[in-house]
VMD Tcl script that draws the C-alpha trace (Angstrom):
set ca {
  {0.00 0.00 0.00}
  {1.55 3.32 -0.93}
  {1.18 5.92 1.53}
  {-2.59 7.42 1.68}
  {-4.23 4.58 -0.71}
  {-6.11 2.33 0.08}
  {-8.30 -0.05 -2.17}
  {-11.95 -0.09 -2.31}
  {-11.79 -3.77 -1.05}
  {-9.71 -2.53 1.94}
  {-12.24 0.61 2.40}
  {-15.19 -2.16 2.50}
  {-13.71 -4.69 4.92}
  {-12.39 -1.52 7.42}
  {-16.24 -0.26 7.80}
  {-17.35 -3.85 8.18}
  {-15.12 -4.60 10.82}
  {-15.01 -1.21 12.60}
  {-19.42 -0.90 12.32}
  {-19.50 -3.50 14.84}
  {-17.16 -1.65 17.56}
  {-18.86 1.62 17.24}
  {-22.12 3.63 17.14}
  {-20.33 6.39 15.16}
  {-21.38 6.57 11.48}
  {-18.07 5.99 9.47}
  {-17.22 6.94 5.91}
  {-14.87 5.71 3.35}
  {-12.72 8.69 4.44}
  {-12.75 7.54 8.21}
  {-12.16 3.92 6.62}
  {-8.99 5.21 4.36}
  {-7.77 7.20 7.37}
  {-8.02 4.02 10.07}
  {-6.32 2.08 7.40}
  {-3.42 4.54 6.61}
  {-3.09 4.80 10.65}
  {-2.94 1.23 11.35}
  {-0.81 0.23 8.33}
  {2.09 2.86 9.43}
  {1.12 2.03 13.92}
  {2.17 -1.37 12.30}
  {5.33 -0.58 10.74}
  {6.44 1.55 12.82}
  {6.51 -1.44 15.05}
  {8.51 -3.44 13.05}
  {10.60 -1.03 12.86}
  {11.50 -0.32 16.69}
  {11.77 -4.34 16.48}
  {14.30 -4.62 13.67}
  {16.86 -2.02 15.31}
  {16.08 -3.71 19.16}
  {17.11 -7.14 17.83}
  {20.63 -5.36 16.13}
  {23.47 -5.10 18.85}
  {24.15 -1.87 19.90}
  {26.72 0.33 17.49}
  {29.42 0.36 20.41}
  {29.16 -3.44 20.76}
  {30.01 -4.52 17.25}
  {32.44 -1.42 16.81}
  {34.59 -2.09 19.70}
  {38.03 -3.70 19.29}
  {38.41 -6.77 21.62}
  {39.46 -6.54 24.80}
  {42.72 -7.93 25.90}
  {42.71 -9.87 29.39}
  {46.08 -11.17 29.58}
  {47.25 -9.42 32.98}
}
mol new
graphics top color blue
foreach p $ca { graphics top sphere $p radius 0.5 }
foreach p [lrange $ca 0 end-1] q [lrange $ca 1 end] { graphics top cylinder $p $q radius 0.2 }
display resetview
């Protein structure tokens, strides 16, 4: 999904699912903005997952330590 489009499909299935959970009346706007929201919440995510699994920059920079004393 490029940023800001969503399908018509996509539109249809957000107000289906989103109808149930509230007594607001949604439109296809409210539907393309939910979407846009959740898609980038969501890889955001990822994304604060991907750089906690790396090491730390100082860790993999680091020459070795020497212990011989």
């Amino acid at each position: 999904m490029k940023h800001g489009v969503v399908n018509p499909e996509q539109i249809d299935r957000t107000l289906e699912f989103w109808r149930k959970r509230t007594a607001r009346q949604l439109t296809n706007e409210d539907a393309r903005q939910i979407t846009v929201n959740m898609t980038r919440f969501f890889e955001i995510l990822a994304e604060w997952d991907e750089r906690d699994r790396k090491p730390p920059q100082s860790e993999t920079s680091a020459p070795p330590i020497n212990k011989r004393a």
